[in-house]
VMD Tcl script that builds the backbone (N, CA, C; Angstrom):
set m [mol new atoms 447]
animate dup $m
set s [atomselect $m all]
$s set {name element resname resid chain x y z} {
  {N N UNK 1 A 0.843 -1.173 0.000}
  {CA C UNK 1 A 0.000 0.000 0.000}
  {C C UNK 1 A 0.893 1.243 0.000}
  {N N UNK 2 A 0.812 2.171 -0.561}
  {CA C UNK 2 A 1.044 3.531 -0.623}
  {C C UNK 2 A 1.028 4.456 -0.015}
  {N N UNK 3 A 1.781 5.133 0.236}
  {CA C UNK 3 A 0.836 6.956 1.533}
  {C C UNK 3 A 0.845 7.761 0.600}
  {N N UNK 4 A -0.597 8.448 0.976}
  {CA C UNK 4 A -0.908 9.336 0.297}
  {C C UNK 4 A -1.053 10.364 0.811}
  {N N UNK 5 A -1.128 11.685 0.277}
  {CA C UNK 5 A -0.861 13.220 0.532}
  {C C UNK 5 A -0.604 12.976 2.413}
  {N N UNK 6 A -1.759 12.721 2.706}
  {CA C UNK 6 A -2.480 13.198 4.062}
  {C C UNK 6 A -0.765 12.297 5.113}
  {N N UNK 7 A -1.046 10.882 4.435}
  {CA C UNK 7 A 0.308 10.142 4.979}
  {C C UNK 7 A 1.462 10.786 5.583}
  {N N UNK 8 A 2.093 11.532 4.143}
  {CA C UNK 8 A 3.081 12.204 4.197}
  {C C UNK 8 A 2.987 13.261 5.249}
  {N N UNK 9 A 1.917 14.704 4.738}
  {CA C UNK 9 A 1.866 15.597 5.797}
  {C C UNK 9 A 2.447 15.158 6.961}
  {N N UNK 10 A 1.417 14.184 7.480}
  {CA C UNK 10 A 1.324 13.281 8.715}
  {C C UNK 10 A 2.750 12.748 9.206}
  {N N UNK 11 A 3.055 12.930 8.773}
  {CA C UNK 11 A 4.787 12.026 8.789}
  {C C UNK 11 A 5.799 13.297 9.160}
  {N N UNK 12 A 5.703 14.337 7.900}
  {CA C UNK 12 A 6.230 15.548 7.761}
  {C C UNK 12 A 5.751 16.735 9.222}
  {N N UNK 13 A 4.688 16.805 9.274}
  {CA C UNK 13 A 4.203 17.195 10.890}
  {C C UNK 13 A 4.655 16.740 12.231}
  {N N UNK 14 A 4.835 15.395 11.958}
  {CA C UNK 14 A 4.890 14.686 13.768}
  {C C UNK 14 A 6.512 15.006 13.637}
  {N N UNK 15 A 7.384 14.988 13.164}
  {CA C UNK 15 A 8.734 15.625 13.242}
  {C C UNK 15 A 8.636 16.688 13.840}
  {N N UNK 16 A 7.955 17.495 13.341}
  {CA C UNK 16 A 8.148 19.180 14.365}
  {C C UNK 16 A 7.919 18.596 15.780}
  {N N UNK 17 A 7.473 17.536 16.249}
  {CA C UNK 17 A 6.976 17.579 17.802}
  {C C UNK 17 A 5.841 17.850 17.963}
  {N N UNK 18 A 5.430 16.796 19.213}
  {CA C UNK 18 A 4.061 16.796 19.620}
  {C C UNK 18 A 4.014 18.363 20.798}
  {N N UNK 19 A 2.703 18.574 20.697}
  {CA C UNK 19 A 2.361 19.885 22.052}
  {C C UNK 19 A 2.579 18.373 23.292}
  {N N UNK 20 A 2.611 18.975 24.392}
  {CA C UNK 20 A 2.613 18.710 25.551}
  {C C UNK 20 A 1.425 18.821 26.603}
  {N N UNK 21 A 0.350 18.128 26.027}
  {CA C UNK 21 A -1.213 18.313 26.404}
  {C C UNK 21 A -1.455 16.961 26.781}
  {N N UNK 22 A -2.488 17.467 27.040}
  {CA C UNK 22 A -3.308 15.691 27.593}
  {C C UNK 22 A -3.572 15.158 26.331}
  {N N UNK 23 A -3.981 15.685 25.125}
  {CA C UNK 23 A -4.710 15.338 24.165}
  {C C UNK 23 A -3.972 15.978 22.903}
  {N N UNK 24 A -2.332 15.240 22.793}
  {CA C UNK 24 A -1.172 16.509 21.955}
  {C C UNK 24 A -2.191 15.822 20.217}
  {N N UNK 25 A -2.713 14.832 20.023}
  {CA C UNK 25 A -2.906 14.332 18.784}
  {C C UNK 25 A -3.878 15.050 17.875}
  {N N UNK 26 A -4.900 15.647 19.409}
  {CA C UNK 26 A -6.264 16.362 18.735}
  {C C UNK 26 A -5.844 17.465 17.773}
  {N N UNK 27 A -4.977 18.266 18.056}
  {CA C UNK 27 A -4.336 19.841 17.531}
  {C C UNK 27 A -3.980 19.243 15.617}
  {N N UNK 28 A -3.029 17.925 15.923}
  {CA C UNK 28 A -2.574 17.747 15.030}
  {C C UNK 28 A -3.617 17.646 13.917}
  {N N UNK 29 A -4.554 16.227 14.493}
  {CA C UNK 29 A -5.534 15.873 13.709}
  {C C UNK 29 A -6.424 16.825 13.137}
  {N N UNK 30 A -6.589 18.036 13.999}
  {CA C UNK 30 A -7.297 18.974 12.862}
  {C C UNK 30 A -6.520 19.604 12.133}
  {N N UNK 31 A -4.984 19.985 12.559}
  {CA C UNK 31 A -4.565 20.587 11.457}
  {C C UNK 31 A -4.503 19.781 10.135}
  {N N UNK 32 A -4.268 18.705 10.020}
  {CA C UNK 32 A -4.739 17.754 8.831}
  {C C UNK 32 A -6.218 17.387 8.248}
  {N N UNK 33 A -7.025 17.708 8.951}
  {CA C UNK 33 A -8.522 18.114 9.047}
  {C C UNK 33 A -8.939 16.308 8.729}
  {N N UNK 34 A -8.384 15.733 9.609}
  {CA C UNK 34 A -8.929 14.538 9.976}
  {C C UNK 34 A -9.300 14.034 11.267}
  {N N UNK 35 A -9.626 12.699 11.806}
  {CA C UNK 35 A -10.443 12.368 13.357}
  {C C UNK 35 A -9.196 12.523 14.041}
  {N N UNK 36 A -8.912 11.741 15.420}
  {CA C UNK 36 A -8.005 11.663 15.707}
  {C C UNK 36 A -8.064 10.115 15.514}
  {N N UNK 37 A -8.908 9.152 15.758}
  {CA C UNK 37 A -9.095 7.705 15.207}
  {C C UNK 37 A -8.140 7.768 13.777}
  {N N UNK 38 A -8.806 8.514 12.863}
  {CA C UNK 38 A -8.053 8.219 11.612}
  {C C UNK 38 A -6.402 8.391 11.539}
  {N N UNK 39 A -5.797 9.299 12.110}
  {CA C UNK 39 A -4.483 9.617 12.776}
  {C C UNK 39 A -4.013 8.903 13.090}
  {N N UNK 40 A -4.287 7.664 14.533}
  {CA C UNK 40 A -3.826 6.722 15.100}
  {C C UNK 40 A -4.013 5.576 13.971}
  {N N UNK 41 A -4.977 5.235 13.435}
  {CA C UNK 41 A -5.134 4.061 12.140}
  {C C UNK 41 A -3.959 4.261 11.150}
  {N N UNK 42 A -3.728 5.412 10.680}
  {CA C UNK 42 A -2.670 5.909 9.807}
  {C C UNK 42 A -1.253 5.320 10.099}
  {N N UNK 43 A -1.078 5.905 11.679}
  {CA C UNK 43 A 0.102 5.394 12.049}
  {C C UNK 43 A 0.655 3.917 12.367}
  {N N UNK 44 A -0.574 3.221 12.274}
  {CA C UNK 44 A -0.664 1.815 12.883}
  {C C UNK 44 A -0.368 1.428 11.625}
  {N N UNK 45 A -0.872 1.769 10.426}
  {CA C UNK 45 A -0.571 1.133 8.916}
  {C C UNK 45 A 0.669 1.662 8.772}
  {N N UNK 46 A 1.378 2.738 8.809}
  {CA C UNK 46 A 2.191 2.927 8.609}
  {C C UNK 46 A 3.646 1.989 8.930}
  {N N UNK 47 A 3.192 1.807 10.221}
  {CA C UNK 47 A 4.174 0.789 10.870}
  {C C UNK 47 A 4.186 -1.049 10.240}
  {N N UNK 48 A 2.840 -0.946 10.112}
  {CA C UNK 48 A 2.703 -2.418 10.089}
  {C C UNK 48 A 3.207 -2.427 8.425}
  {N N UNK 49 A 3.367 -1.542 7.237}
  {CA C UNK 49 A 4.048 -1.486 6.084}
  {C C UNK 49 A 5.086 -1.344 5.900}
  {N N UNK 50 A 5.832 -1.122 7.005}
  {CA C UNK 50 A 7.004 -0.475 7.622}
  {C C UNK 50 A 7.171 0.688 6.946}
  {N N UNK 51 A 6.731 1.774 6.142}
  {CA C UNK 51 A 6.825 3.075 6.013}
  {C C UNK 51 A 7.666 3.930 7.250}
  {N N UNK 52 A 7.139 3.583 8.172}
  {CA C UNK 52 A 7.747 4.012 9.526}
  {C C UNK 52 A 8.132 2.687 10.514}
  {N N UNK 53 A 9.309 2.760 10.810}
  {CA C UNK 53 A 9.897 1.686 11.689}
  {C C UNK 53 A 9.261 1.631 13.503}
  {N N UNK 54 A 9.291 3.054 13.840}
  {CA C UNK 54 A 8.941 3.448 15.242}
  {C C UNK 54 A 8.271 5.003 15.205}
  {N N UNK 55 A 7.268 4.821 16.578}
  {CA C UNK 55 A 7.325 6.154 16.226}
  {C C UNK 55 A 6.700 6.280 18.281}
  {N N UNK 56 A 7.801 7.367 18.719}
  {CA C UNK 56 A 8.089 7.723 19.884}
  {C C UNK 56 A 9.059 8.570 19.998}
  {N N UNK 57 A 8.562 9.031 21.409}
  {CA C UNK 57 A 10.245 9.858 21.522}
  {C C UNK 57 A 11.238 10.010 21.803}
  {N N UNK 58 A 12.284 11.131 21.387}
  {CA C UNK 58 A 13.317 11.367 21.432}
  {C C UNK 58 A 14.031 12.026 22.007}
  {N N UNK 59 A 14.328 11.307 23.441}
  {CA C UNK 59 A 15.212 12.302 24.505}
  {C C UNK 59 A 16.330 12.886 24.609}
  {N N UNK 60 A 16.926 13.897 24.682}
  {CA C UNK 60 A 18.489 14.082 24.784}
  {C C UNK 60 A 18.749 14.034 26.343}
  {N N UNK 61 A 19.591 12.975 26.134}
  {CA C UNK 61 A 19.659 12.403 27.715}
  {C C UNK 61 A 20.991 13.088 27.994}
  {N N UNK 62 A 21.709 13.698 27.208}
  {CA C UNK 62 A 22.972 15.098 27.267}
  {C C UNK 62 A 22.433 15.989 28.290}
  {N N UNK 63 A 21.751 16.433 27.628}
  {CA C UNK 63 A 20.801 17.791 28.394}
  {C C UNK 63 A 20.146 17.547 29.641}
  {N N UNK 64 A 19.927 15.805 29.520}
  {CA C UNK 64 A 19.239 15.576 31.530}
  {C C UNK 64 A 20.476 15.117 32.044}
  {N N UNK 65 A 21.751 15.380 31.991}
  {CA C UNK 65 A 22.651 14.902 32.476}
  {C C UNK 65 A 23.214 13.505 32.237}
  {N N UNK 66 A 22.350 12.867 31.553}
  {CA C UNK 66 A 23.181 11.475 31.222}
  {C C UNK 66 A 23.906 10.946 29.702}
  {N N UNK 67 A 23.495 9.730 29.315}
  {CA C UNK 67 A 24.527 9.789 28.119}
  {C C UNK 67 A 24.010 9.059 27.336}
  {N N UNK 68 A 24.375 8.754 26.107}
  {CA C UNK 68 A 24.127 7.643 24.969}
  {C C UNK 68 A 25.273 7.049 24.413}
  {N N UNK 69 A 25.404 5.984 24.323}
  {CA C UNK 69 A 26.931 5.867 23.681}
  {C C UNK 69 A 26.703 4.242 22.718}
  {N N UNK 70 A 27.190 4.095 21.198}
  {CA C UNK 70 A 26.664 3.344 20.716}
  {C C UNK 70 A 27.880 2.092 20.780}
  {N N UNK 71 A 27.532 0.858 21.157}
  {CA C UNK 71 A 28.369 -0.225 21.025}
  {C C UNK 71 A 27.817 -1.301 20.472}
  {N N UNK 72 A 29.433 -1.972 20.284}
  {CA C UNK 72 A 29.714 -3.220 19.617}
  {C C UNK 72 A 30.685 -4.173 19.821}
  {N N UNK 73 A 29.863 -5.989 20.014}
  {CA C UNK 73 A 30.499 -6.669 20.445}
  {C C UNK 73 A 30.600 -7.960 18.954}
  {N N UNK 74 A 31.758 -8.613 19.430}
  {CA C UNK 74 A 31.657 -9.692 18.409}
  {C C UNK 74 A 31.367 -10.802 19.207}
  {N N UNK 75 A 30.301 -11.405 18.680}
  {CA C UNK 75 A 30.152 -12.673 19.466}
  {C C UNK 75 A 29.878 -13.765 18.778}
  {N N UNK 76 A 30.364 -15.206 19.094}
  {CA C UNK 76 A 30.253 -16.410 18.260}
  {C C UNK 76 A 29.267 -16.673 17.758}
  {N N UNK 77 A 28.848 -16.738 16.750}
  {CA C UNK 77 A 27.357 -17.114 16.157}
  {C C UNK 77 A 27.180 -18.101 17.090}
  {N N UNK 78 A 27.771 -19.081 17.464}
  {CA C UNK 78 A 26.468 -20.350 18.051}
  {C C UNK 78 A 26.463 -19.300 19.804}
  {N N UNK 79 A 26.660 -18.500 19.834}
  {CA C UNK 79 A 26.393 -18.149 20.970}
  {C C UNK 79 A 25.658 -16.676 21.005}
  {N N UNK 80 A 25.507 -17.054 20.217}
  {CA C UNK 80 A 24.688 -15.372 19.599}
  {C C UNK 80 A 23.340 -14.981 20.357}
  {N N UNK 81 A 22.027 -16.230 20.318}
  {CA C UNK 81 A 20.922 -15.947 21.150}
  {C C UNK 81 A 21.092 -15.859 22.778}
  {N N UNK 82 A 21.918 -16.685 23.082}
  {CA C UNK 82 A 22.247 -16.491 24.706}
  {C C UNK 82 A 22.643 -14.870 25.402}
  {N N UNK 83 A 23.751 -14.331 24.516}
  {CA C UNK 83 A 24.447 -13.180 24.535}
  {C C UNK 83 A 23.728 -12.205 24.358}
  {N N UNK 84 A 22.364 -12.426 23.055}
  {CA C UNK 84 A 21.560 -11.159 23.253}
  {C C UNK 84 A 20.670 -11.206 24.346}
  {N N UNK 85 A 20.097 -12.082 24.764}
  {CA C UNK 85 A 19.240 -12.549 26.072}
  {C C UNK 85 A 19.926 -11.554 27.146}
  {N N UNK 86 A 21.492 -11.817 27.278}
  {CA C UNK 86 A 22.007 -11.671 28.534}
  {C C UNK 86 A 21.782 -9.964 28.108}
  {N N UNK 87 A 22.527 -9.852 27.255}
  {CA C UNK 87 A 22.501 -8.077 26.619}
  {C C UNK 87 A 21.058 -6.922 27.149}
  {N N UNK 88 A 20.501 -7.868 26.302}
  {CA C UNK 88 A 18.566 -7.169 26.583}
  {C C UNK 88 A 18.005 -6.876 28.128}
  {N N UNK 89 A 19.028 -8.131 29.084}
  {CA C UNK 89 A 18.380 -8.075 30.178}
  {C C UNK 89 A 19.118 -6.774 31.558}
  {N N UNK 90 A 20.221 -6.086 30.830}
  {CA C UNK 90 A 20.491 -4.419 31.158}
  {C C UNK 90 A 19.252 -3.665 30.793}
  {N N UNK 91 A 19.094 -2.576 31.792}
  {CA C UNK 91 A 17.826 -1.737 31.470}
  {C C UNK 91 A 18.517 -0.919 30.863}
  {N N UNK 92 A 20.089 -0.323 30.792}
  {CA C UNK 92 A 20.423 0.598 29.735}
  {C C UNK 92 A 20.193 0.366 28.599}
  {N N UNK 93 A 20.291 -1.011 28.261}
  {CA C UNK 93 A 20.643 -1.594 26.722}
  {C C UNK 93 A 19.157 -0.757 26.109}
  {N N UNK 94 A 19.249 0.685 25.056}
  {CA C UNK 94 A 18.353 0.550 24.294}
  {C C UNK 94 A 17.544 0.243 23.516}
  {N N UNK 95 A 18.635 -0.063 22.549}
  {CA C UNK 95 A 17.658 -1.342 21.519}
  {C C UNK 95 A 19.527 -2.103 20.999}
  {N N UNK 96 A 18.921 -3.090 20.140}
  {CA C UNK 96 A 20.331 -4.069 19.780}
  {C C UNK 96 A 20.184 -4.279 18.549}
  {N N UNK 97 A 20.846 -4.899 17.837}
  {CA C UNK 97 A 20.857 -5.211 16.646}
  {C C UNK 97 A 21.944 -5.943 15.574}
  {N N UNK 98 A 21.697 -7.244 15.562}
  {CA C UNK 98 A 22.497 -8.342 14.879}
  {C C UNK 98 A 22.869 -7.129 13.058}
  {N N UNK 99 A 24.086 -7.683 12.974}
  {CA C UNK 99 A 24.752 -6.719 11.815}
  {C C UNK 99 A 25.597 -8.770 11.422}
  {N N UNK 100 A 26.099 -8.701 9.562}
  {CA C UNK 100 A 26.748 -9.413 9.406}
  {C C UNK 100 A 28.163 -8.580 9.238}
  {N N UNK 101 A 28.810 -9.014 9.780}
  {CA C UNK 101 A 30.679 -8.222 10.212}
  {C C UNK 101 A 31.072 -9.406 11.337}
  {N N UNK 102 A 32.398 -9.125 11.741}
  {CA C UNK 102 A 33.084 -9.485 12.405}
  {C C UNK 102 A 32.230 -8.912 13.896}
  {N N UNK 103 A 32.136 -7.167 13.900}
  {CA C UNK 103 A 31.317 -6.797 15.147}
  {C C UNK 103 A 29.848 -6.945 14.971}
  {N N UNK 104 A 29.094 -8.292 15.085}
  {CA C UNK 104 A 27.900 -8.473 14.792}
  {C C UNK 104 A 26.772 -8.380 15.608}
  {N N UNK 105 A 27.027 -7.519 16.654}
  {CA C UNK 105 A 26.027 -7.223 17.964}
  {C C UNK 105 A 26.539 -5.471 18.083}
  {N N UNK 106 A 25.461 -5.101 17.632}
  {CA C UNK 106 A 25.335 -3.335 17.821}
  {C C UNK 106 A 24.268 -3.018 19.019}
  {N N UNK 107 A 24.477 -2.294 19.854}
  {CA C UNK 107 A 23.194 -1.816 20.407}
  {C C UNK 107 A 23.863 -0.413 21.109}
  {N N UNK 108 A 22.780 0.179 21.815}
  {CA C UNK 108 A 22.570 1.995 22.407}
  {C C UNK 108 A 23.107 1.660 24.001}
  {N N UNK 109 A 23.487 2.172 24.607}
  {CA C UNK 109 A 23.941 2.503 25.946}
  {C C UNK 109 A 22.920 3.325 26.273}
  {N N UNK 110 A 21.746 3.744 27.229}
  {CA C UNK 110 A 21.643 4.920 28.054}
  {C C UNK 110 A 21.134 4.874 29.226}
  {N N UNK 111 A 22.375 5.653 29.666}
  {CA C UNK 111 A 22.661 6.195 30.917}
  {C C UNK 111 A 21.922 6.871 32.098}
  {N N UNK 112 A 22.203 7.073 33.811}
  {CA C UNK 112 A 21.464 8.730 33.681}
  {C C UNK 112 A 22.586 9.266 33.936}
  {N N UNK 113 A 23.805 8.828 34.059}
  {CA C UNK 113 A 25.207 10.069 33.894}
  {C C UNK 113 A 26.116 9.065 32.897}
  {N N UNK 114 A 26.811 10.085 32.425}
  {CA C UNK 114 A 28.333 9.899 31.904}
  {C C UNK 114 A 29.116 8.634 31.743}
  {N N UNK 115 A 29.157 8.404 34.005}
  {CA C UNK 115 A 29.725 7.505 34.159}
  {C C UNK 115 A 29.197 6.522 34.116}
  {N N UNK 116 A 28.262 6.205 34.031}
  {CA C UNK 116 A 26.896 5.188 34.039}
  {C C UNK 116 A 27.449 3.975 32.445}
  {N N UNK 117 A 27.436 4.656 31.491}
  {CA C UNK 117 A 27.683 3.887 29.975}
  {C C UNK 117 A 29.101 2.771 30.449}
  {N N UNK 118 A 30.236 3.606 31.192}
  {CA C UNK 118 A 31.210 2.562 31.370}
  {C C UNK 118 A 31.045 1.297 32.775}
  {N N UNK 119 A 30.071 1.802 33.162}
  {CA C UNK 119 A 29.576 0.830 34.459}
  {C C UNK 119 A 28.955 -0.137 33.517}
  {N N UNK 120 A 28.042 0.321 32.272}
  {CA C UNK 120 A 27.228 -0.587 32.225}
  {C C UNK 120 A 27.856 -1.941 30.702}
  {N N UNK 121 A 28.950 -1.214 30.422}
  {CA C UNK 121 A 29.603 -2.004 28.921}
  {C C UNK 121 A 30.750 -2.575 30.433}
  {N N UNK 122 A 31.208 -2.474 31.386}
  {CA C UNK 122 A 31.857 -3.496 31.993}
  {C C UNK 122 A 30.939 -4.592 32.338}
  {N N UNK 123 A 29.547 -4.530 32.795}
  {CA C UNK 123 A 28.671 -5.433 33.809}
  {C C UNK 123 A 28.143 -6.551 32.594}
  {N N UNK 124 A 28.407 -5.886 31.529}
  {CA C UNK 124 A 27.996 -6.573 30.281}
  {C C UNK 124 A 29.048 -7.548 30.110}
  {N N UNK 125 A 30.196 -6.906 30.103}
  {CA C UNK 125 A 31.342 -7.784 29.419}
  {C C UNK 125 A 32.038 -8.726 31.428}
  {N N UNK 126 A 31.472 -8.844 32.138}
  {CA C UNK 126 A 31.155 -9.545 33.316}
  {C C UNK 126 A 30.209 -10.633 32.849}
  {N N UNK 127 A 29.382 -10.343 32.322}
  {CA C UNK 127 A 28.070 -11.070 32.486}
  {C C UNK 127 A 28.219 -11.909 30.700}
  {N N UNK 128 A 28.753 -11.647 29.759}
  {CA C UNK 128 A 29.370 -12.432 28.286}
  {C C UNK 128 A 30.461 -12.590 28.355}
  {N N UNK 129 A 31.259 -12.525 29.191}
  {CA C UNK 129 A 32.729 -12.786 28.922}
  {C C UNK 129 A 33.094 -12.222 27.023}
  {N N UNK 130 A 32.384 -11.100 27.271}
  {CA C UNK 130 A 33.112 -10.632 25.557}
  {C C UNK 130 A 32.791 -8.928 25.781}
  {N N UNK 131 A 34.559 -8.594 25.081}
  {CA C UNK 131 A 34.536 -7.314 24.841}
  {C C UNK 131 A 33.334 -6.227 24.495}
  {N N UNK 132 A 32.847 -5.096 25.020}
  {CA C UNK 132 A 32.102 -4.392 24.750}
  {C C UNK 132 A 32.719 -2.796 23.790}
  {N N UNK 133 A 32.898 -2.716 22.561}
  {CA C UNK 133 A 33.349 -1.541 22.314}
  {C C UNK 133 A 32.463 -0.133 22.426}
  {N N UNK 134 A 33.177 0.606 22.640}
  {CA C UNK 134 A 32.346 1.767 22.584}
  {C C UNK 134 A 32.469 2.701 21.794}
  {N N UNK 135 A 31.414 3.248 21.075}
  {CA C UNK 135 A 32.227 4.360 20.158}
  {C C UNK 135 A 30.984 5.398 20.517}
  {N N UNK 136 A 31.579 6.902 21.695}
  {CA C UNK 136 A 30.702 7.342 21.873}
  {C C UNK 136 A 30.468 9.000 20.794}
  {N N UNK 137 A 29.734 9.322 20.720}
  {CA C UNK 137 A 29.242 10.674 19.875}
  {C C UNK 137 A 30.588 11.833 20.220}
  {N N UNK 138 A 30.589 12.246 19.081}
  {CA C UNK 138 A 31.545 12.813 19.332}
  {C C UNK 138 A 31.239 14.585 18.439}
  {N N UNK 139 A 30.102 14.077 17.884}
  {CA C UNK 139 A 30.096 15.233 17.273}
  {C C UNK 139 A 27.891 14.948 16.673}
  {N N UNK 140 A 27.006 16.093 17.005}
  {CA C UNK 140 A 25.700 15.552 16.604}
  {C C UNK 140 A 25.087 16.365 15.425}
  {N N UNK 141 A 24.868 15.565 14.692}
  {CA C UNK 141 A 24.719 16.438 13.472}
  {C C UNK 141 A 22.703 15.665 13.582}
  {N N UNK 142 A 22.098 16.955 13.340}
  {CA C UNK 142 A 20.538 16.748 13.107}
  {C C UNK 142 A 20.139 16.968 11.553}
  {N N UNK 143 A 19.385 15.510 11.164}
  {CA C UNK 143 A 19.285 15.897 9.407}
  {C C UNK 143 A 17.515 16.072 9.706}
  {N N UNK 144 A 17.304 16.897 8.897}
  {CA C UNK 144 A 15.646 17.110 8.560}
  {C C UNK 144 A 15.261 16.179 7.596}
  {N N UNK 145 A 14.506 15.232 8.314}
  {CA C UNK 145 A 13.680 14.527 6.679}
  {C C UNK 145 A 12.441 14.711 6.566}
  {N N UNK 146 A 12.081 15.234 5.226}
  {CA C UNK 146 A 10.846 15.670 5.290}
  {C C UNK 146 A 10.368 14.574 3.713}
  {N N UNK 147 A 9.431 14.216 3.314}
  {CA C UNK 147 A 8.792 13.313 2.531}
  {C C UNK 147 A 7.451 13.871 1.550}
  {N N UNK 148 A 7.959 14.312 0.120}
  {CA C UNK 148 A 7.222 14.674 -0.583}
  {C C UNK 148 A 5.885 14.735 -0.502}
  {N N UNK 149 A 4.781 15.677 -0.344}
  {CA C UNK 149 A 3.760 15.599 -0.654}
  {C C UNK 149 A 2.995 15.088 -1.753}
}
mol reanalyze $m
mol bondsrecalc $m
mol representation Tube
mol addrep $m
């Protein structure tokens, strides 16, 4: 299936950010001059077409004092499901993600400080007996994507 005009808007809008209301969807939905039902249906197709992968938000955990830092471990394929099990079961671990490479376990660090990311890539590499690399931000570049009408 396709998105059409309203899709896009819809897509192109929720980037600027939601208001901070009890009810941030209603504002939107009329500015698109649709329900708010139809809004939430939209987004549910959207996802389930994968048009959109996720859709939530986006904290800068810089600015609340803590951190993000993205790593990577290599781990033996036959030991691969155990390792993400153990991985997933950190509440830092954001999300993870099998890659084919030599470093074939990617996932997010976050923190609520600084020091928190190296507490938590040691307790990891405690708990897999395998290196945790870190490669943290070093520089944040914000791209605008916006999607043809």
């Amino acid at each position: 299936m396709m998105l059409d005009a309203t899709d896009r808007t819809l897509i192109n809008r929720l980037q600027e950010g939601l208001p901070l209301t009890s009810a941030p969807f209603d504002g939107i939905a009329a500015e698109l001059g649709i329900t708010v039902d139809d809004l939430l249906v939209r987004l549910e197709r959207m996802k389930d077409i994968g048009a959109i992968t996720r859709f939530g938000p986006f904290f800068d955990a810089a600015a609340m004092g803590g951190a993000f830092c993205l790593c990577a471990m290599a781990v033996p394929e036959a030991e691969f499901k155990e390792v993400t099990e153990q991985v997933n079961a950190f509440a830092q671990v954001a999300h993870n993600y099998q890659r084919e490479h030599r470093l074939n376990m990617w996932f997010v660090l976050a923190t609520e400080t600084p020091e928190g990311i190296a507490e938590a890539a040691d307790a990891i590499e405690q708990a897999t007996g395998i290196t945790v690399l870190l490669f943290p931000k070093l520089q944040e570049f914000f791209i605008g994507f916006r999607v043809a009408a």
